[in-house]
C-alpha positions as CSV (number, residue, x, y, z in Angstrom):
1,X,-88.0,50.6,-66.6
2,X,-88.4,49.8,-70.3
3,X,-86.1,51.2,-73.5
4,X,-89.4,50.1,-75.7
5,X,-87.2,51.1,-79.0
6,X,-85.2,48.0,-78.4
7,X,-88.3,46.6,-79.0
8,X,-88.5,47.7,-82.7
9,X,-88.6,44.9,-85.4
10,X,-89.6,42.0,-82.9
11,X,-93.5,40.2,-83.8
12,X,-95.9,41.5,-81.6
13,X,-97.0,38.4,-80.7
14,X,-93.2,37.6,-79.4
15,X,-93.5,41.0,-78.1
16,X,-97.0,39.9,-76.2
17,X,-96.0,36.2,-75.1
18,X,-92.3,37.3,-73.9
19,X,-93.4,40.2,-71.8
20,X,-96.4,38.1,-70.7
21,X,-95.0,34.7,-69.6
22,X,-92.5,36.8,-67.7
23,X,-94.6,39.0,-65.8
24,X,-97.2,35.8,-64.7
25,X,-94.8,33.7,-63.5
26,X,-93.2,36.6,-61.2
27,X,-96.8,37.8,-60.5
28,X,-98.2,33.8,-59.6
29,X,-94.7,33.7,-57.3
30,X,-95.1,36.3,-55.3
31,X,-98.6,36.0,-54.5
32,X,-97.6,33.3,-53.1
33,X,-95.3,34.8,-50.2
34,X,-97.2,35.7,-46.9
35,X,-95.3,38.8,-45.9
36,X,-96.7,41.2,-48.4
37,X,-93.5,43.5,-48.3
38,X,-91.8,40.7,-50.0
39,X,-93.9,40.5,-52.8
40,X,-91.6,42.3,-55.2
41,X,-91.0,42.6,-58.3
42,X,-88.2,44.1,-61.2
43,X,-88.5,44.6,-64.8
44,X,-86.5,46.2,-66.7
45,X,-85.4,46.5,-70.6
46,X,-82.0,48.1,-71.8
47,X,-78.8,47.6,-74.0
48,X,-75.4,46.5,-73.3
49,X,-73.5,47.2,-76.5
50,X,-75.5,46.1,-79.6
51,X,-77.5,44.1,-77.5
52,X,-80.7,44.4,-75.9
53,X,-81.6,42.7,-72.0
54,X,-84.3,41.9,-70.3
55,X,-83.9,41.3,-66.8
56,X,-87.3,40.3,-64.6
57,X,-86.7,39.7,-61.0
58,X,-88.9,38.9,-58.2
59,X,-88.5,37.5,-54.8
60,X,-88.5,33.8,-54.1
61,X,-89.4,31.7,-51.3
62,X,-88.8,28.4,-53.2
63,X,-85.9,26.5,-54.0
64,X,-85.5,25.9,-58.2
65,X,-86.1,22.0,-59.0
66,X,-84.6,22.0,-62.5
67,X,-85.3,19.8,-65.4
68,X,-82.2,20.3,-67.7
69,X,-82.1,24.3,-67.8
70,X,-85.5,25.3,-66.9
71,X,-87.2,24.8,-63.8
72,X,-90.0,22.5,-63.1
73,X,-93.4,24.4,-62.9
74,X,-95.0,24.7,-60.3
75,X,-98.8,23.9,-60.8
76,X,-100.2,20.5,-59.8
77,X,-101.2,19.8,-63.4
78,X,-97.9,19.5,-64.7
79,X,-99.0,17.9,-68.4
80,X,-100.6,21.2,-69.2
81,X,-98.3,23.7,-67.7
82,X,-95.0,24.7,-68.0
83,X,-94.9,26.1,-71.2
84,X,-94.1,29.9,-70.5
85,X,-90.2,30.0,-69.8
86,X,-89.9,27.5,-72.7
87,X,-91.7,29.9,-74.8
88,X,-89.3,32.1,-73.3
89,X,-86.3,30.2,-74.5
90,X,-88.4,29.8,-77.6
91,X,-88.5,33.3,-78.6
92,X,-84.6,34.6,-77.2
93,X,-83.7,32.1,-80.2
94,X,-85.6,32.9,-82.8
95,X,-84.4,36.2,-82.4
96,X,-80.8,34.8,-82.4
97,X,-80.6,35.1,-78.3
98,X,-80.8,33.3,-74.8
99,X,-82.0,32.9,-71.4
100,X,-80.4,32.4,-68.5
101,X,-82.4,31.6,-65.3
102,X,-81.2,32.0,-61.6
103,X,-81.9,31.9,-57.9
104,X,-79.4,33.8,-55.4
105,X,-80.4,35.2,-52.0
106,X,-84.3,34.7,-52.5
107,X,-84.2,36.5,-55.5
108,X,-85.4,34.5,-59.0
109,X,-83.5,36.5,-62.1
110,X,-84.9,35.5,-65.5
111,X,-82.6,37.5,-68.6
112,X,-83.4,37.3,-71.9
113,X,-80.3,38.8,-74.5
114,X,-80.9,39.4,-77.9
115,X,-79.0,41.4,-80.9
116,X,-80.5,44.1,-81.2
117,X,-83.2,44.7,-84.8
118,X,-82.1,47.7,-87.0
């Protein structure tokens, strides 16, 4: 579920890379998981006041091994990986927001805020 006029004002390319990054990492998780009726996945986009929310969940069967705010990837080639949440972070401040990342009852939660562009 998507409120794509949120969306208005915002560099396709952020547009491209935030949407992307998100979706991969939730998509490489849950391929991952054995039991193919836990291989889910959430997106959605709306407001809260003047502010817009993404919110991209998916089911996780690992535990988060954090380096300062972000968790470690995942990949074996660590030097050339692990760039997508930071891009992440990247773009939530550059259009004045933040990230927040979390793991509760098997379920990862990434949620980008932003003010919303007039």
């Amino acid at each position: 579920m998507a409120e794509g006029s949120l969306l208005v004002g915002m560099d396709i390319m952020d547009l491209t890379s935030l949407f992307g990054n998100a979706i991969d990492n939730a998509i490489e998780h849950v391929q991952k998981i054995e039991d193919k009726d836990k291989r889910l996945i959430t997106l959605k986009l709306t407001s809260k006041g003047k502010m817009a929310v993404l919110r991209v969940d998916n089911y996780c069967i690992d535990e988060l091994d954090m380096v300062g705010d972000l968790p470690r990837t995942s990949k074996r080639d660590k030097e050339n990986h692990g760039y997508g949440l930071k891009s992440i972070q990247y773009i939530a401040k550059k259009y004045n927001g933040n990230t927040t990342i979390n793991l509760e009852d098997n379920w990862f939660t990434l949620s980008v805020v932003f003010p919303i562009i007039k």
